[in-house]
SETOR-892257 format. One record per residue (C-alpha): residue number from 1; residue in one letter; x, y, z. Coordinates in Angstrom, 2 decimals, padded with zeros to 5 digits. Example, Ala and Ser with C-alpha at 12.3 -4.5 7.8 and 13.67 -1.06 7.14 Angstrom:
<lumdrens>
   i aa      c1      c2      c3
   1  A  012.30 -004.50  007.80
   2  S  013.67 -001.06  007.14
</lumdrens>
This chain:
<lumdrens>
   i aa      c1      c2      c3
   1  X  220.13 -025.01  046.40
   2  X  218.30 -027.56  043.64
   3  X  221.14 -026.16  041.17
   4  X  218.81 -024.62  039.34
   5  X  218.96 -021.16  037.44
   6  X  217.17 -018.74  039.84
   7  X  215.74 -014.84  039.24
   8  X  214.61 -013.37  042.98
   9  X  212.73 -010.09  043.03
  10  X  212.31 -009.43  046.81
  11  X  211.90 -005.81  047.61
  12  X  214.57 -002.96  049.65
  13  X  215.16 -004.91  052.87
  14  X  213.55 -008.68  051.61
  15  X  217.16 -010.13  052.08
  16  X  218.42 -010.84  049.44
  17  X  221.93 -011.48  050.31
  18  X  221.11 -014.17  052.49
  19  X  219.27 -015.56  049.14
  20  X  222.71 -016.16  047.75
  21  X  224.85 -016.97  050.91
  22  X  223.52 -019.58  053.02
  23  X  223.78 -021.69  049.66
  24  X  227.34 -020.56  048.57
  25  X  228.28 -021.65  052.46
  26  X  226.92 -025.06  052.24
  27  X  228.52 -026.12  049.20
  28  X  232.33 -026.57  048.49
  29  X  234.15 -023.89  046.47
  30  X  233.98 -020.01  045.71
  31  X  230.40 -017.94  044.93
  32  X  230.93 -015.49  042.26
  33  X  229.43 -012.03  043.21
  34  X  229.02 -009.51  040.74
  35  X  228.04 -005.90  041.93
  36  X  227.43 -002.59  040.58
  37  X  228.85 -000.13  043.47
  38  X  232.52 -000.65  044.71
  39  X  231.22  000.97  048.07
  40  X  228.51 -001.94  048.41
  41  X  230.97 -004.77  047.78
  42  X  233.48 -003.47  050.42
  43  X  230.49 -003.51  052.83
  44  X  229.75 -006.91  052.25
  45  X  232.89 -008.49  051.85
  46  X  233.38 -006.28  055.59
  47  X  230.16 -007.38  056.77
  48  X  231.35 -011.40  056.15
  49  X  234.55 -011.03  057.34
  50  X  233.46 -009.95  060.77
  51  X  231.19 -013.05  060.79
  52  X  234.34 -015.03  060.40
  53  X  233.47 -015.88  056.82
  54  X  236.14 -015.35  054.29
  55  X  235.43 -012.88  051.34
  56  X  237.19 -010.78  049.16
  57  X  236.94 -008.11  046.20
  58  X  239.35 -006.93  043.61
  59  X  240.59 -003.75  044.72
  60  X  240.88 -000.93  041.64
  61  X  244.04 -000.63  039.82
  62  X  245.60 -004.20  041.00
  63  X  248.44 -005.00  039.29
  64  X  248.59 -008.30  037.72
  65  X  250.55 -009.42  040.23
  66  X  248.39 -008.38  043.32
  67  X  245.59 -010.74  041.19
  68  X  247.54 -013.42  040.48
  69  X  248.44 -013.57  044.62
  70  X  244.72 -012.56  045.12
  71  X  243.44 -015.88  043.22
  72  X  245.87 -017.54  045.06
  73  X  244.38 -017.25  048.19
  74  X  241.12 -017.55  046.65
  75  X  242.12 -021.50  045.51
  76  X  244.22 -022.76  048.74
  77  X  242.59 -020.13  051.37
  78  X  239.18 -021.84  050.75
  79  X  237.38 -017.81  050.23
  80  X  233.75 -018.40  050.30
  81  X  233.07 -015.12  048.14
  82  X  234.60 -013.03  045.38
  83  X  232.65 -010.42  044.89
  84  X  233.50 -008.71  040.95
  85  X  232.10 -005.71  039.38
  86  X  230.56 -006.01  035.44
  87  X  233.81 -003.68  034.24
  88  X  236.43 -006.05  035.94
  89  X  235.11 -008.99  034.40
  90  X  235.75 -007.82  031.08
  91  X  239.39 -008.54  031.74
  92  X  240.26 -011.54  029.42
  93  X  243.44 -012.03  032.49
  94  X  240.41 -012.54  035.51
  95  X  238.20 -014.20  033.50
  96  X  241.28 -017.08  032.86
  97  X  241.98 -016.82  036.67
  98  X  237.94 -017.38  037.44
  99  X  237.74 -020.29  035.14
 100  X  240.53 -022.02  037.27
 101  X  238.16 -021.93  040.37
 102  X  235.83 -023.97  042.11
 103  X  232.52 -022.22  041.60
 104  X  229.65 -023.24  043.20
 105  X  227.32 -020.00  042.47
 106  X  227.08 -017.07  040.30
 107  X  225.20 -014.30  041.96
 108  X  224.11 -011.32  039.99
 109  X  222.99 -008.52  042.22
 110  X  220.78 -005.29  041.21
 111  X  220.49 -007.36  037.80
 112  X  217.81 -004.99  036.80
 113  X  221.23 -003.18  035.42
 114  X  221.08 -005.77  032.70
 115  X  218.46 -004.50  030.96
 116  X  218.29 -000.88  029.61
 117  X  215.14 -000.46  030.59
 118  X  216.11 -000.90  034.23
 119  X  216.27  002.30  036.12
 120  X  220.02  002.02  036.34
 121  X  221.14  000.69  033.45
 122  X  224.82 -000.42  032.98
 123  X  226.24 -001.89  029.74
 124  X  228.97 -003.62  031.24
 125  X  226.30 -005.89  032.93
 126  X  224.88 -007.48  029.47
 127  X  228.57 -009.11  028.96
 128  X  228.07 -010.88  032.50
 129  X  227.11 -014.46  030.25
 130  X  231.33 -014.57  029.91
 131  X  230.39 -016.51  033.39
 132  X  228.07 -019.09  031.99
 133  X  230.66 -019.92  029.53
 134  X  233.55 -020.67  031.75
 135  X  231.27 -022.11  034.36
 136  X  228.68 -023.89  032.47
 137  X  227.54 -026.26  035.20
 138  X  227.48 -023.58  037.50
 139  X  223.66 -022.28  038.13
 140  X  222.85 -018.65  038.49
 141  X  221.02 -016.25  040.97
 142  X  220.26 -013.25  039.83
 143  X  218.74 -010.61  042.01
 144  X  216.35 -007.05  042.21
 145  X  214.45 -004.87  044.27
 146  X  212.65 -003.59  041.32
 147  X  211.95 -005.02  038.06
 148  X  209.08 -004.86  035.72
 149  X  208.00 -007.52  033.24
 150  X  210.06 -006.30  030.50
 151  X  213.30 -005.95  032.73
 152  X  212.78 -009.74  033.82
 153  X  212.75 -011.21  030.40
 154  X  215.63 -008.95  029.26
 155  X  217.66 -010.41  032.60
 156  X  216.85 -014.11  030.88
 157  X  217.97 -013.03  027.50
 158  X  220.81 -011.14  028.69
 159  X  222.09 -014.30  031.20
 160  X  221.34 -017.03  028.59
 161  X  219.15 -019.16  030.90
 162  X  216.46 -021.05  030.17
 163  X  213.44 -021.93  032.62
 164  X  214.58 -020.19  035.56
 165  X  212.60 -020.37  038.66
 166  X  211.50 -017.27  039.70
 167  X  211.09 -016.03  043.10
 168  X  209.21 -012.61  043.47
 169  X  207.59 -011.50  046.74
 170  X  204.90 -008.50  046.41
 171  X  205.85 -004.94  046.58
 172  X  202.75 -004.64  048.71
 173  X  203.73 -002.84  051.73
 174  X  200.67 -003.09  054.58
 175  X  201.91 -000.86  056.76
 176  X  203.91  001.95  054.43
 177  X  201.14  004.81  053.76
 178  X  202.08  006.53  050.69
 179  X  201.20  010.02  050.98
 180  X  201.77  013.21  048.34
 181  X  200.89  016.24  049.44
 182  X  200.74  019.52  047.47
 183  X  201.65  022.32  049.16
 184  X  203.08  026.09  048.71
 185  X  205.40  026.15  051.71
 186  X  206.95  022.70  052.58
 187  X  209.26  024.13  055.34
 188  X  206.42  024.35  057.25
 189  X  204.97  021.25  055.90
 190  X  208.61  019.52  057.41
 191  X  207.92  021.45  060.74
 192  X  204.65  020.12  061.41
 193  X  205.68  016.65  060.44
 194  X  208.70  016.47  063.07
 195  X  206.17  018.81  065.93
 196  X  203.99  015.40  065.69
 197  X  207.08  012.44  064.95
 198  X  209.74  011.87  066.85
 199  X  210.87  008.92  065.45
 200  X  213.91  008.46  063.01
 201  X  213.69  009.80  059.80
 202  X  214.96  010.28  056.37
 203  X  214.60  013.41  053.93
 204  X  215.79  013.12  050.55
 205  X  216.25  016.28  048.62
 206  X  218.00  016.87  045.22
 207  X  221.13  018.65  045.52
 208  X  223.97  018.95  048.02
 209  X  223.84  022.27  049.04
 210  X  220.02  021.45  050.44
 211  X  221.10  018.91  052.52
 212  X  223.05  021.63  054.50
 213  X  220.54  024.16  054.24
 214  X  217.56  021.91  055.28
 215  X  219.53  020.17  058.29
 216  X  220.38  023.73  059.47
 217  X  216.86  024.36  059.28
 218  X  215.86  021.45  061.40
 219  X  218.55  022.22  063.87
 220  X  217.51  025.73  064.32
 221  X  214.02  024.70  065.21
 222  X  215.17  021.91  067.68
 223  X  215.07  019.02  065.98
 224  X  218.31  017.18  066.36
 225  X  219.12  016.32  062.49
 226  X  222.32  015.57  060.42
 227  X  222.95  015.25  056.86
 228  X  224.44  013.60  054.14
 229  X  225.81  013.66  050.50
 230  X  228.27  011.91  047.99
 231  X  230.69  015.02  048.15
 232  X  231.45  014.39  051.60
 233  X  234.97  012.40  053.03
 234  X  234.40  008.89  053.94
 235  X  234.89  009.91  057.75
 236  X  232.27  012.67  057.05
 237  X  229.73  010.31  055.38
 238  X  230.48  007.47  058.51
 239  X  230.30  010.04  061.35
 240  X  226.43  011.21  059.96
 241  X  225.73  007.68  059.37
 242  X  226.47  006.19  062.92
 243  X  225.16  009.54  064.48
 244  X  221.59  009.08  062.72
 245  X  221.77  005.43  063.19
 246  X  222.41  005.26  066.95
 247  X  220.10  008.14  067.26
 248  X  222.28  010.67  068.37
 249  X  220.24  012.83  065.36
 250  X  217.51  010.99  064.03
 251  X  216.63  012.58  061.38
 252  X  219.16  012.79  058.51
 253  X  219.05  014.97  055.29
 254  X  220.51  013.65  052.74
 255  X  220.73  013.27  048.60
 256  X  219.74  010.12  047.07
 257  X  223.56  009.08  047.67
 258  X  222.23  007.46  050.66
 259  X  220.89  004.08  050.15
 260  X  222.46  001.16  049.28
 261  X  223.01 -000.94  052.46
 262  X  220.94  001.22  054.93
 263  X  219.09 -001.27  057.33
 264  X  217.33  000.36  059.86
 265  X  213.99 -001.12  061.07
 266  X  212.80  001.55  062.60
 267  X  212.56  004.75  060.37
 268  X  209.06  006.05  060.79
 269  X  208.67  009.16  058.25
 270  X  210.81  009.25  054.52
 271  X  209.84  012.25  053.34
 272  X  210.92  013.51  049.64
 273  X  211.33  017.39  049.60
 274  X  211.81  017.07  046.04
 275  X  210.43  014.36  043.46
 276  X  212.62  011.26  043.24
 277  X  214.24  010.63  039.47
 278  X  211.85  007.62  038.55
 279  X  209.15  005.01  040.37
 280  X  211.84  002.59  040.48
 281  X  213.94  005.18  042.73
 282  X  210.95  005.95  044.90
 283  X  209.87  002.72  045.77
 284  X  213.35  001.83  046.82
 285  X  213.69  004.86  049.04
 286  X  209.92  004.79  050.50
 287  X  210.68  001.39  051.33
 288  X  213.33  002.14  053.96
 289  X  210.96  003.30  056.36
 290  X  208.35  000.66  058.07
 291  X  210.88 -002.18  058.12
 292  X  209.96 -003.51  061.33
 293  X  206.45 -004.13  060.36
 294  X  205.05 -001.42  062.23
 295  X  203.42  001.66  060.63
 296  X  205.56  004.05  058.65
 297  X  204.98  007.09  056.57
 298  X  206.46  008.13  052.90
 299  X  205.01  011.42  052.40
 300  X  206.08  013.46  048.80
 301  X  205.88  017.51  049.17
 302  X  205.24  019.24  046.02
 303  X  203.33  021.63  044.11
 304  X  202.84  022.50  040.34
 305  X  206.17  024.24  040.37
 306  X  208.08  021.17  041.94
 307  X  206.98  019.10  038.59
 308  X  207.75  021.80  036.31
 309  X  211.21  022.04  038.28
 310  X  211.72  018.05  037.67
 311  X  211.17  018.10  034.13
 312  X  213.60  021.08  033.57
 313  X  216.16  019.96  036.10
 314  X  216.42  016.41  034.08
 315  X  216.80  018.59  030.92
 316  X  219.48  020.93  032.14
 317  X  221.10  017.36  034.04
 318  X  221.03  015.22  030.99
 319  X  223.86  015.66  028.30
 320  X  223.99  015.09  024.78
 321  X  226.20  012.77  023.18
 322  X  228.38  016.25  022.33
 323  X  228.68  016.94  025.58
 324  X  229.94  013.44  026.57
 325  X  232.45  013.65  024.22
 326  X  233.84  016.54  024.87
 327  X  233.96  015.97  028.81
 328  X  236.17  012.57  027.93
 329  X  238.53  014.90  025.77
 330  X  238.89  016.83  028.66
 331  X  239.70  014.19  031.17
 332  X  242.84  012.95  028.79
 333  X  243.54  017.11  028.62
 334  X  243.35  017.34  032.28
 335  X  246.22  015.12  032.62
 336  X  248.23  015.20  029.67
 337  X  247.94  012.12  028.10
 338  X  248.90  011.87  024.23
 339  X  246.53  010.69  021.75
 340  X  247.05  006.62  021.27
 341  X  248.61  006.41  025.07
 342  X  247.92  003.85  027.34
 343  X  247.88  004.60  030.98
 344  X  247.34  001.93  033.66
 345  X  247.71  003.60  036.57
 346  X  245.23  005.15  038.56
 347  X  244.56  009.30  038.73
 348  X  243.84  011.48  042.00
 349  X  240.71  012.97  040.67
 350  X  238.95  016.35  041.84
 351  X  235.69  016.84  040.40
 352  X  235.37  020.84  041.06
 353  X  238.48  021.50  040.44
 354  X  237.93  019.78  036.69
 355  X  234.73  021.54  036.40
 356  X  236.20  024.68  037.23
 357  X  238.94  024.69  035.12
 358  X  236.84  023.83  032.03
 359  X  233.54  025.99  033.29
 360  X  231.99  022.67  032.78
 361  X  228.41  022.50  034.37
 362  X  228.39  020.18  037.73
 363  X  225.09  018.49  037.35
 364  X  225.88  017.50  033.65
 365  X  229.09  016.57  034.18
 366  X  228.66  013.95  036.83
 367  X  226.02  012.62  034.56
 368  X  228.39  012.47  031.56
 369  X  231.32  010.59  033.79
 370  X  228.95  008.53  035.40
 371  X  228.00  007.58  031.41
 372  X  231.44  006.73  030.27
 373  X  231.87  004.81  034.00
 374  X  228.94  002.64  033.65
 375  X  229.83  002.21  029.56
 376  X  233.25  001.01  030.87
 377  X  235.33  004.00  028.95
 378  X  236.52  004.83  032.47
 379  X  236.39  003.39  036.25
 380  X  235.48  006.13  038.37
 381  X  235.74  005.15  042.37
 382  X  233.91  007.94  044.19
 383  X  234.21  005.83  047.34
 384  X  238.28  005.81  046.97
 385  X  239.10  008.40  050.20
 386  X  243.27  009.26  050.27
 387  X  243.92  007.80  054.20
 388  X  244.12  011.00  057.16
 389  X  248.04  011.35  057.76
 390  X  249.86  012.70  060.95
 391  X  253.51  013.75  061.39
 392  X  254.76  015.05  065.07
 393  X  256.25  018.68  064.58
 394  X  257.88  018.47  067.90
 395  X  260.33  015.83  069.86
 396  X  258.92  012.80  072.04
 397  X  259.80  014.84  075.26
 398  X  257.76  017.24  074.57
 399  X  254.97  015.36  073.38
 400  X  255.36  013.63  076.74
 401  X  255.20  016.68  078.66
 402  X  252.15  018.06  076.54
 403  X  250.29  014.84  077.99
 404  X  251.27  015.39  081.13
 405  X  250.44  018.77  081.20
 406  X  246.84  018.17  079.72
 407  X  245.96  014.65  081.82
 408  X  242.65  013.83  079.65
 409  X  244.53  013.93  076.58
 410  X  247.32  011.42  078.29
 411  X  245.73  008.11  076.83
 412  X  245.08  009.64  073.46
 413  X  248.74  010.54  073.16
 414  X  250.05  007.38  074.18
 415  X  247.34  005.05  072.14
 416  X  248.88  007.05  069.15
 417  X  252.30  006.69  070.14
 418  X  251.40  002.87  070.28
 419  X  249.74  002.00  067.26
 420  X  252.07  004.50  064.58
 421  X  255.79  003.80  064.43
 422  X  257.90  006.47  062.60
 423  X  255.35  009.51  063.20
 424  X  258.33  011.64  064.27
 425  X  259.93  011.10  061.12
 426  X  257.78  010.53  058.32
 427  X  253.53  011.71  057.73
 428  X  252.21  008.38  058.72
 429  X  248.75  007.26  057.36
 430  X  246.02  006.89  060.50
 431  X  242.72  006.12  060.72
 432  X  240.30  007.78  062.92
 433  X  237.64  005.41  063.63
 434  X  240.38  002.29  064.79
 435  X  242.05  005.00  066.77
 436  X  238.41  005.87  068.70
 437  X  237.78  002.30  068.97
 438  X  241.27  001.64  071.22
 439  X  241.05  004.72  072.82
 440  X  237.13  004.34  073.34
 441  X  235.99  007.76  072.52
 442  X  233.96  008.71  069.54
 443  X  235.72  009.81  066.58
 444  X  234.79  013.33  066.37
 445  X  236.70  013.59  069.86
 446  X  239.36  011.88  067.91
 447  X  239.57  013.94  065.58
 448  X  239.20  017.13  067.91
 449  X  242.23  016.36  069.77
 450  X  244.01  016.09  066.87
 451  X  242.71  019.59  065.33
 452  X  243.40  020.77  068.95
 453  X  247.59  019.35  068.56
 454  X  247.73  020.82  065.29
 455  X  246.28  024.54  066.47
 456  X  249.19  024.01  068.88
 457  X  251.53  022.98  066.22
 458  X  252.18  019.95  068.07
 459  X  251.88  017.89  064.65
 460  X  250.96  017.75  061.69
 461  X  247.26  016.74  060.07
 462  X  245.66  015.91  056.91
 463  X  242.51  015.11  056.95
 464  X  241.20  012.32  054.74
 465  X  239.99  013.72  050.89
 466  X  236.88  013.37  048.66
 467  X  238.54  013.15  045.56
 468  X  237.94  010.47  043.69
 469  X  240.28  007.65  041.81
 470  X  239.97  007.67  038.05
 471  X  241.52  005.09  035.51
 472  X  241.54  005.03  031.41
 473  X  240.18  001.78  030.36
 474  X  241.36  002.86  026.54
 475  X  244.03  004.03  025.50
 476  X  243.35  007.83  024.27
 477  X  241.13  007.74  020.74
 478  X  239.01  010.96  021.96
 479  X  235.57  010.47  019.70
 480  X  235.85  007.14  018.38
 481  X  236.16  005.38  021.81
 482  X  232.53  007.38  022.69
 483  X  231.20  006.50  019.64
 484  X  231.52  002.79  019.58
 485  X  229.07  002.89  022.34
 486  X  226.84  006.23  021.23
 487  X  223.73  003.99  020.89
 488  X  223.46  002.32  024.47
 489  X  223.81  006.02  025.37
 490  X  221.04  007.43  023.58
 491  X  219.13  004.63  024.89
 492  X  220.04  005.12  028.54
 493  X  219.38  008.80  027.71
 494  X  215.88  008.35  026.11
 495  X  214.26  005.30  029.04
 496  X  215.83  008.43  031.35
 497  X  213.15  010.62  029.83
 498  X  210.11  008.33  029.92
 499  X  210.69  007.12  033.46
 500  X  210.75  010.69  034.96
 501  X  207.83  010.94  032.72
 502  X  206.02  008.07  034.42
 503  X  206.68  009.46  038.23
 504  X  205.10  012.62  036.89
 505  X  201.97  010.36  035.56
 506  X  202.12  008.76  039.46
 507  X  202.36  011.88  041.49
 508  X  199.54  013.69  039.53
 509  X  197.04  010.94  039.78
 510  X  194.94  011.78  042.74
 511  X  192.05  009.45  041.77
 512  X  193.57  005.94  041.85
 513  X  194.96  004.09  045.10
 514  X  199.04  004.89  045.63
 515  X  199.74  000.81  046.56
 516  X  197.84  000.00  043.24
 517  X  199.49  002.27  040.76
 518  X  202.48  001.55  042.17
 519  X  201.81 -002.64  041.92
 520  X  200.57 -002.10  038.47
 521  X  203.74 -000.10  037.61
 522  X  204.94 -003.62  038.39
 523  X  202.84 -005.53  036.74
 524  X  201.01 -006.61  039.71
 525  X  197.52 -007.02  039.00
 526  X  195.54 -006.45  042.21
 527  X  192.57 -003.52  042.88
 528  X  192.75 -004.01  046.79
 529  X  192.95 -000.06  047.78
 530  X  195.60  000.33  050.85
 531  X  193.04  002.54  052.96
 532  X  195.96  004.61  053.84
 533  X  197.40  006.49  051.13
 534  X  196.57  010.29  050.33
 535  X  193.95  009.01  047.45
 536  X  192.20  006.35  050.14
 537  X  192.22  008.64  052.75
 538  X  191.04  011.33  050.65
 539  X  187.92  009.09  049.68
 540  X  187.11  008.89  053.60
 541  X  187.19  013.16  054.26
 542  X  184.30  014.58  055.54
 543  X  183.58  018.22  054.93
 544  X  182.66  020.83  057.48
 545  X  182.62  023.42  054.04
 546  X  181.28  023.70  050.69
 547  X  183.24  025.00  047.58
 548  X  181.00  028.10  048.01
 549  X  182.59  028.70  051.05
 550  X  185.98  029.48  049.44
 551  X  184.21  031.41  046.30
 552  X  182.80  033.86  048.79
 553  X  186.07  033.78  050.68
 554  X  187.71  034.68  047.35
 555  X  185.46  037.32  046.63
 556  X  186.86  039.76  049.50
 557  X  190.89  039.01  048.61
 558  X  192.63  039.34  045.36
 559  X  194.70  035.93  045.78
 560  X  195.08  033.78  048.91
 561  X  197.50  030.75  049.37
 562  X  196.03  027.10  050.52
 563  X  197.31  028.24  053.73
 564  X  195.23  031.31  054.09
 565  X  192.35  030.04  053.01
 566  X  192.60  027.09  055.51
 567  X  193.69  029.42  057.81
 568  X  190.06  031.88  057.89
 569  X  188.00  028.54  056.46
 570  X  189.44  027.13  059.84
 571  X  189.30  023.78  057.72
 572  X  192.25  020.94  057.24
 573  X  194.55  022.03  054.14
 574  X  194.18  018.60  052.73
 575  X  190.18  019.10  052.51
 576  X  190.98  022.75  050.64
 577  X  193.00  021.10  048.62
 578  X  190.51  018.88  046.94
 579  X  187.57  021.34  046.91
 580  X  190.16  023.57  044.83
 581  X  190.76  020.95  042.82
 582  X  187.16  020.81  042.07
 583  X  186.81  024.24  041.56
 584  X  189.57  024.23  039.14
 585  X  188.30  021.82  037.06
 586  X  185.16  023.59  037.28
 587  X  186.98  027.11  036.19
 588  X  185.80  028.98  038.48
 589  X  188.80  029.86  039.94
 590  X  192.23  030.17  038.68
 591  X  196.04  029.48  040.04
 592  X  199.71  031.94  039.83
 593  X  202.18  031.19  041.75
 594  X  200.15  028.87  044.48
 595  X  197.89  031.57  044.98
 596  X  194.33  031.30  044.53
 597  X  191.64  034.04  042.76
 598  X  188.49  033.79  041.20
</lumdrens>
């Protein structure tokens, strides 16, 4: 608000928005907003709207038209926000358009992207300075949940500013215990966590397919869970959001897909099945839980198999720069687009399907379009859902009578009748949720009545798609396009490497306090232990055993899991653990396949 240059590092939930806002609202003209995530920016510009406060993004594939009518409104509408993503501003046509506004703030947010040693880094963010030029008076706000010392100064560099003032509030969480446990059977682990919290929670695994198999789980031993992954429909991913949130299933399962915008205060446990990608990952996704100030849990489940499995998994995940290439050949393949063409439009995009028809590999395909997305070869919208459409099969009488005849669906039928003109005649676009909201059901009931009309053959419907929207930001060159850029990749590709490298470091070290590695990761200096963590509490155990206990246990069974031996020592498995440990280091016992023998 002093007009000066500004860098904020306020952790998951610290508001940050508001950091940004309350300024932009009290001075005349426009705040710039520039965002990673399309999905994000909708939220917020949706979030302001509905607080009467007018906002607006640049939807994908506008013509230049649709932006010059856009900007427009912008000048004489008196829009408080345009929010921008890094690729869009690249556009020599919007940056001319931005330099005719009245701009009272640039807001960078996640500007840990900046820097390539950020755990997201995205090229297209270190051009973001365009702003300063055709805005020079304008000051700057850029903001991060995480950021070490090296990301900040390359944010500084990057921006051009000089002296900034910089804002950064702890990552000291009080009442978050940080808790890793090792253990052979983490169903069971899960099980024993839910028999004892009721509360909502969050458990991130690693692929899609767990998400099912692990909510199934849950569901089958009565706990009421739901679950959640990028592959799912935008009315999928809503309905297990607003069912988790309003507690309908409190726990959710879900892939690290769900994050961004997630403000609940209340989750109690977030519990990682498998190990998160990096620190920087971790911290963010512990730090959902505990918002409200009161005591919350992030407990880690693995075992010497689950590290090995993270170290292979990013190898088997991570492509080379031969790999990229080739899957960007095969996009232009996919649909037939001649070498030097220029396409503008956008293309209905189905991952399978691609990977199918090339036997390309899933996990290292995502990686290699999210490479050329965030290197600005492509613009990739995984959050672009094709709209549900209905069509009646049947005249309006009988559509009448079938109301009559079935009297709860009578105010259903006619709210549909009311709010789409032409469904007799043409497949009409719908959407679920408005349609629950005037009918005031929820929208699964929604859309089971209409699942129920179309078993009937009453009408026609189409459920909403994942796929996603694609567009070719060059026209087709094949290699040269990828390598113009082949060293920010094999920089991305190498601080990849060292940061799952550094987790590993984290989750192994059972000697030093969880809240101070994880401050010193951030180059907070402190040696205040939390009291609460696995390595604190581990320093208050008492033993009812001694190691010779186990050795004589040992000595009547060829191999025993931490389990059994618990089990017979009738002692806590997180005591066994650490006289194991001990006798491990000691050799005098040895470990296959999380079973024990002397």
């Amino acid at each position: 608000m002093r007009k000066k240059d500004t860098i904020t590092l306020l952790p998951t939930g610290g508001g940050k928005s508001i950091c940004f806002q309350i300024p932009a609202l009290i001075n005349d003209g426009v705040c710039i907003v520039i965002s990673p995530l399309i999905a994000l920016m909708q939220d917020q510009v949706e979030s302001l709207v509905a607080k009467g406060i007018k906002a607006t993004v640049i939807p994908s594939g506008s013509s230049q038209d649709d932006i010059i009518t856009l900007f427009d409104n912008i000048r004489f509408g008196k829009t408080k926000f345009l929010y921008v993503s890094p690729e869009r501003l690249q556009s020599r046509f919007i940056q001319e358009k931005i330099k005719q506004l009245d701009v009272n703030l640039i807001a960078i947010d996640e500007a840990h992207c900046i820097s390539e040693w950020g755990h997201d880094f995205r090229p297209s963010y270190q051009h973001i300075a365009i702003l300063k030029e055709l805005h020079p008076t304008t000051n700057i706000i850029a903001l991060t949940a995480t950021a070490t010392k090296k990301v900040i100064d390359d944010i500084i560099v990057s921006l051009g500013i000089e002296n900034p003032t910089v804002f950064k509030k702890s990552f000291y969480r009080e009442n978050l215990a940080y808790q890793i446990f090792k253990t052979d059977d983490k169903l069971r682990k899960l099980h024993q966590i839910f028999t004892k919290t009721k509360a909502p929670a969050i458990v991130y695994v690693n692929s899609r397919v767990k998400t099912k198999e692990i909510c199934a789980y849950l569901n089958a031993n009565g706990f009421k869970s739901t679950f959640y992954h990028g592959g799912l429909t935008s009315l999928e991913k809503q309905l297990s959001f607003d069912s988790w949130m309003t507690e309908k299933t409190p726990i959710i399962v879900a892939t690290n897909a769900f994050g961004m915008g997630i403000d609940k205060p209340n989750v109690r446990v977030v519990i990682h099945l498998n190990l998160p990608a990096s620190i920087e990952n971790y911290i963010q996704e512990a730090g959902r839980g505990g918002r409200d100030g009161n005591k919350a849990f992030s407990v880690v489940l693995t075992n010497d198999n689950g590290i090995k499995l993270s170290k292979d998994l990013l190898e088997k995940s991570l492509p080379v720069i031969e790999e990229i290439k080739l899957v960007h050949r095969k996009l232009y393949q996919h649909f037939q687009i001649a070498k030097g063409e220029i396409i503008e439009t956008a293309f209905d995009f189905n991952f399978l399907e691609f990977c199918n028809k090339y036997k390309l590999i899933p996990n290292k395909t995502y990686n290699a379009l999210q490479i050329l997305n965030s290197n600005g070869i492509i613009e990739l919208n995984s959050n672009f859902q094709q709209k549900s459409t209905i069509q009646f099969s049947v005249s309006s009488k009988q559509v009448l009578l079938y109301s009559q005849k079935n009297p709860s669906s009578k105010n259903f039928v006619q709210t549909l009748l009311r709010l789409y003109g032409g469904v007799f005649e043409n497949l009409v676009k719908i959407d679920e949720f408005y349609i629950a909201k005037k009918v005031g059901v929820t929208s699964w009931h929604v859309i089971e009545e209409l699942e129920r009309m179309a078993e009937k053959e009453m009408l026609e419907y189409n459920k909403a798609t994942n796929n996603s929207e694609l567009f070719f930001l060059y026209p087709r060159e094949d290699d040269t396009t990828v390598n113009r850029v082949s060293k920010n990749i094999s920089l991305y590709l190498a601080q990849k490497k060292q940061k799952n490298d550094d987790l590993l470091e984290f989750i192994k070290n059972n000697e030093v306090c969880r809240s101070v590695q994880l401050l010193h990761y951030f180059n907070e200096t402190t040696s205040k232990e939390c009291g609460i963590c696995d390595v604190c509490l581990q320093k208050k155990q008492t033993f009812t055993i001694e190691p010779l206990a186990i050795l004589n246990l040992l000595k009547n069974h060829k191999a025993l899991t931490v389990y059994e031996i618990s089990t017979h020592l009738n002692e806590k498995e997180a005591n066994i653990l650490i006289l194991l440990r001990t006798l491990l280091s000691e050799e005098k016992i040895n470990v296959t396949n999380n079973k024990y023998f002397l």
